[in-house]
N, C-alpha and C positions, 0 to 999 in steps of 0.2 A: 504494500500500500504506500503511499505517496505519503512521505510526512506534512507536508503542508493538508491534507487532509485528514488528520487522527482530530478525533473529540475534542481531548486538552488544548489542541492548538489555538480553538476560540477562545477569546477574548471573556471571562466569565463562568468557563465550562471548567468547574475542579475536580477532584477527585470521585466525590460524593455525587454529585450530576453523571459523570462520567459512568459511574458504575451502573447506574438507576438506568443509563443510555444502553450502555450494555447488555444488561439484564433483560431490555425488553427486546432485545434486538437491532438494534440502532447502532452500528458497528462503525462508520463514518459520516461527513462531513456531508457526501454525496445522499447517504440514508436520510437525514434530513431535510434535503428539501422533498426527497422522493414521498414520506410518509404525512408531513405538514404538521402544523401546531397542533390542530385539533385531536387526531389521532396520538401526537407523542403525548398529549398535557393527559387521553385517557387510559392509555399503555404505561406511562410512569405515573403517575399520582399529582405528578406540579401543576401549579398554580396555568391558568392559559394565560396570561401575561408573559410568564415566563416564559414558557416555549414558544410564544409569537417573539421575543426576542433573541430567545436561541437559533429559530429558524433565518429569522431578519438578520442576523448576524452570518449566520452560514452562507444565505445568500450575497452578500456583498462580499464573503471571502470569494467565494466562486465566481462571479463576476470580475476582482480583481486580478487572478487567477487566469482569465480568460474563458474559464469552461462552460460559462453558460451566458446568453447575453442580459446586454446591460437592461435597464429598465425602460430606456425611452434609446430608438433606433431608427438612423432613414430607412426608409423602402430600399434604396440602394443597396445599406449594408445587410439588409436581408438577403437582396438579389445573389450579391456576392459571397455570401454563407453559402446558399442556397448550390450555388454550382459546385462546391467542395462536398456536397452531403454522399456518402456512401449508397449507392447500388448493388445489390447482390441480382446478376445474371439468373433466368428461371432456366438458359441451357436451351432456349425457344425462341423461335424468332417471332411467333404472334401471342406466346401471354408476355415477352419485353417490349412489344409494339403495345400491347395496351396498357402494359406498367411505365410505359416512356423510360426505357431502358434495364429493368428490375426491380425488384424491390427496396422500397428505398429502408436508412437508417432514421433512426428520431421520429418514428411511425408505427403507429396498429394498422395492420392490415388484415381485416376480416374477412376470410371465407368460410361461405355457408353454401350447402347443397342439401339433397337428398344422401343416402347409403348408397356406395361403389361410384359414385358420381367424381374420384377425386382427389380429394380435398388430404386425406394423408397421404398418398401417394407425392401430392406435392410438396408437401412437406417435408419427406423424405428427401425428394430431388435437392431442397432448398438445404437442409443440412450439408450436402454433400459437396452442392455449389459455394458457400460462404466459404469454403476451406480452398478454394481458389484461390491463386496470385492475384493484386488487383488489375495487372495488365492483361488476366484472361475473363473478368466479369467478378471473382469472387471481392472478399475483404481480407482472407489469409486469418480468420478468425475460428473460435471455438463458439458450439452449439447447446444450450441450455432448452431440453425437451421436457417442458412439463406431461407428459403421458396420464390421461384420465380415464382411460377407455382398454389400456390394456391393448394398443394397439402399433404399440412403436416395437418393429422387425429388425433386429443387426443384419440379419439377412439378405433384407433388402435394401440396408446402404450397400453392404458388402458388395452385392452384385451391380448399383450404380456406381459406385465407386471404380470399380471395373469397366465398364461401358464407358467411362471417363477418362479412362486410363491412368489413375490414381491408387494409391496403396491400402489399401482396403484397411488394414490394422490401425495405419496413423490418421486414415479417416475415422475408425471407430473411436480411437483414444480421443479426441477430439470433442468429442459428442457425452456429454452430463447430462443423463434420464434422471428424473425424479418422478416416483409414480405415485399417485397421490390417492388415497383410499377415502375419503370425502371431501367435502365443500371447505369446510374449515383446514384442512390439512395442505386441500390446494393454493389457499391464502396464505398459510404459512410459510410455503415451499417462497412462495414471491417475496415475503418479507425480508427472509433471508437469504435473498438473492447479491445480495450485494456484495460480497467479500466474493464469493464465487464467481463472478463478471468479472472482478480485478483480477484472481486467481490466473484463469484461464481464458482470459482477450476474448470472455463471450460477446460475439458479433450478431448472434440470432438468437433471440427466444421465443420457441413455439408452445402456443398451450392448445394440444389437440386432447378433450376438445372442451372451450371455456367456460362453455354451460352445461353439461352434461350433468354433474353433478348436485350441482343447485337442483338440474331440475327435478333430479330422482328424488331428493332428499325432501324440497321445497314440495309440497302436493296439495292441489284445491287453491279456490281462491281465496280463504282465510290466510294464506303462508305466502302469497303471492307477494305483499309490501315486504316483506322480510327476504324475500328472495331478493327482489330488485334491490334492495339496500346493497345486501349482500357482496350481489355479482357486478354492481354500481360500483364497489368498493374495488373489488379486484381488475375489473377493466380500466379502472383509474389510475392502479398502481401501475401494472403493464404497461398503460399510455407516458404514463411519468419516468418510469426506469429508464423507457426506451429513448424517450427523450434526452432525460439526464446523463445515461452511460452512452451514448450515442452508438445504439444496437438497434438491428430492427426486431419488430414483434410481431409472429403471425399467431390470430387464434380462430381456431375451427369452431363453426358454429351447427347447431342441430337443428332443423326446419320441422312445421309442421304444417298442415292440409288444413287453409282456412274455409269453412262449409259454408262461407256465406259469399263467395265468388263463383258466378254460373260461368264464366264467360273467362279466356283467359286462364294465365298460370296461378293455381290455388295456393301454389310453397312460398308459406309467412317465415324468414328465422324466428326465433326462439331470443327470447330477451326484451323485445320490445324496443322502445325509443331509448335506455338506459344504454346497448349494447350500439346502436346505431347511431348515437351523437358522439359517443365516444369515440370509434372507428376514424381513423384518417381516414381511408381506403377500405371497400366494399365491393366484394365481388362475387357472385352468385355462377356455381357449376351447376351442369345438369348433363345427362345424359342424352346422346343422343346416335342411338344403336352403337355402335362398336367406338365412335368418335365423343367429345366431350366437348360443350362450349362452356365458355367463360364470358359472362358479361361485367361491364365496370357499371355495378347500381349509383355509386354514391362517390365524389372524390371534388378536392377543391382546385384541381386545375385538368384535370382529365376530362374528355369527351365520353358522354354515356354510346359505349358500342359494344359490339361482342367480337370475340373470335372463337377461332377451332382449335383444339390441341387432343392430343391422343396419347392413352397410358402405352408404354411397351418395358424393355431392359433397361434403358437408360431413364426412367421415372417419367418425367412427363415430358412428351417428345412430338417436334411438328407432323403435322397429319399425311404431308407428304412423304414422307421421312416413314411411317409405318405403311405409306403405299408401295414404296420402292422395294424395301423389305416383301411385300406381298408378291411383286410384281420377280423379285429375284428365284421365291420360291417357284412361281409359276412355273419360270422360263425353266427350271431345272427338271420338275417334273414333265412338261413338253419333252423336252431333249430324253427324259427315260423313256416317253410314250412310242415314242420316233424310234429308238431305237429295236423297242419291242415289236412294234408293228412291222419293221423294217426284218427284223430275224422271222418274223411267222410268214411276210410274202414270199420270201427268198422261194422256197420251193415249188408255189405254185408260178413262179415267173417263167421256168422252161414250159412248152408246152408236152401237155397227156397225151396218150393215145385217144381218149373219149374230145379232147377238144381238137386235133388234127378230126377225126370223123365225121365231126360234128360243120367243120368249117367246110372240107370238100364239097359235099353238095352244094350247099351255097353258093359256091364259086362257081361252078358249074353254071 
């Protein structure tokens, strides 16, 4: 860790603060602004005075610092942040034409579909991409997989890993699964995220999938405000790490069948307006026969459109790209057809005696 970032180093912050910081999980400088006054003053016991000036103070360390900006900025010196921001390559040429280049850093990026429509698979792909050089699309970073569903495969980096032509082992080592067994545990997992992103240069963090849990747990519409609080809390945090440790964040969302739409696509995500203001970026997969589209629903500079992309070895891979593939296998079986057909004519190509008898007359 960065000594200009330890606790003690504010201005106020002693021993006794320190510990109580500690204790609740609040590990640096950077933890601070990510959690806020309100949550530290109910997590340690102090005064809210206090920890709005603990935070207020951390903040102007950080600022001075450089690492987060100032409080009042031109549009200019946004613009020109703005072109330094991190992309991590999808390994696609139309989901990085409709992410304008990848997925970006300092960002939530929501995707939601239907089940097989996706959505981990590319997540997968994206683990595997951030461990790229930045001169091939990656960020040369490690990957922090919140896993809720029981559904994250070594297997299947291992095998994209390969399709990339990358080392499969120091792709795994790279990648921190945390699997979370409820809603609260999955909140946990984020709080103490922090030390662990310094640790290991986390560039990406996936929470496949973000509501999953809430929702099982949360049931009826009695539990319903307590969910939204809940999962309000955790999409918040996500939004704020990502920003603060400058990683990006993808979180998988679960859909369900609104029954009061006759007309049109019925699939509502899950979360409501809590998970959908939150989200930088919003994007909706769906199925379509053997191909996969991806629309851009929601984004503050992107055009609403879709495109095609298709799962295969290398995780989520251009649609023509699995035709060629198709069209290789054809050509091969062709070439065995031909040669079969070719060994079974051979003998009836001399002529028989029944077809010399058959021709004479004729000719005749």
């Amino acid at each position: 860790m960065v000594e200009d970032l330890r606790l003690d180093s504010l201005e106020g912050v002693g021993p006794v603060t320190t510990r109580k910081l500690t204790d609740a999980g609040i590990h640096n400088i950077m933890d601070l602004i990510v959690r806020g006054p309100v949550e530290i003053a109910e997590i340690t016991g102090m005064e809210k005075d206090t920890a709005d000036k603990i935070v207020n103070k951390a903040r102007q360390q950080l600022v001075e610092e450089g690492l987060i900006a100032k409080d009042f900025v031109s549009a200019t010196d946004i613009y020109k942040r703005r072109q330094d921001i991190g992309k991590i390559t999808t390994g696609t040429n139309c989901l990085d034409t409709l992410l304008d280049g990848g997925l970006e850093t300092q960002a939530l990026t929501e995707v939601y579909g239907e089940f097989g429509c996706g959505k981990t698979q590319f997540c997968h792909t994206m683990c595997v991409n951030v461990q790229k050089p930045k001169e091939e699309g990656g960020l040369d970073g490690g990957v922090l997989y919140i896993d809720t569903e029981n559904t994250f495969r070594p297997e299947r980096i291992v095998a994209i890993a390969k399709a990339n032509e990358m080392d499969p082992e120091k792709v795994l080592d790279r990648i921190i699964v945390a699997r979370a067994y409820n809603s609260a545990h999955q909140v946990l997992i984020l709080e103490e995220a922090g030390p662990i992103i310094e640790e290991h240069n986390i560039k990406l963090i996936v929470a496949d999938s973000a509501v999953g849990l809430f929702r099982s747990e949360y049931l009826g519409r009695g539990t319903l405000s307590a969910r939204q609080q809940k999962l309000n809390h955790f999409v918040h945090l996500l939004s704020r790490i990502a920003e603060t440790y400058n990683c990006a964040a993808i979180a998988t969302n679960q859909v369900m069948a609104s029954p009061d739409v006759f007309f049109g696509d019925p699939t509502r995500p899950i979360g409501g307006n809590v998970v959908a203001h939150t989200s930088t970026y919003r994007i909706y997969f769906k199925k379509s026969g053997k191909k996969r589209i991806a629309r851009m629903v929601d984004s503050p500079h992107h055009p609403e459109e879709e495109v095609i992309f298709a799962l295969g070895e290398a995780g989520v891979i251009d649609p023509d790209e699995d035709g060629k593939k198709t069209k290789k296998t054809t050509k091969k079986t062709s070439k065995k057809e031909e040669t079969t057909t070719d060994v079974k004519e051979e003998p009836s190509a001399e002529p028989t005696e029944s077809s010399v008898d058959e021709s004479e007359p004729t000719n005749e």
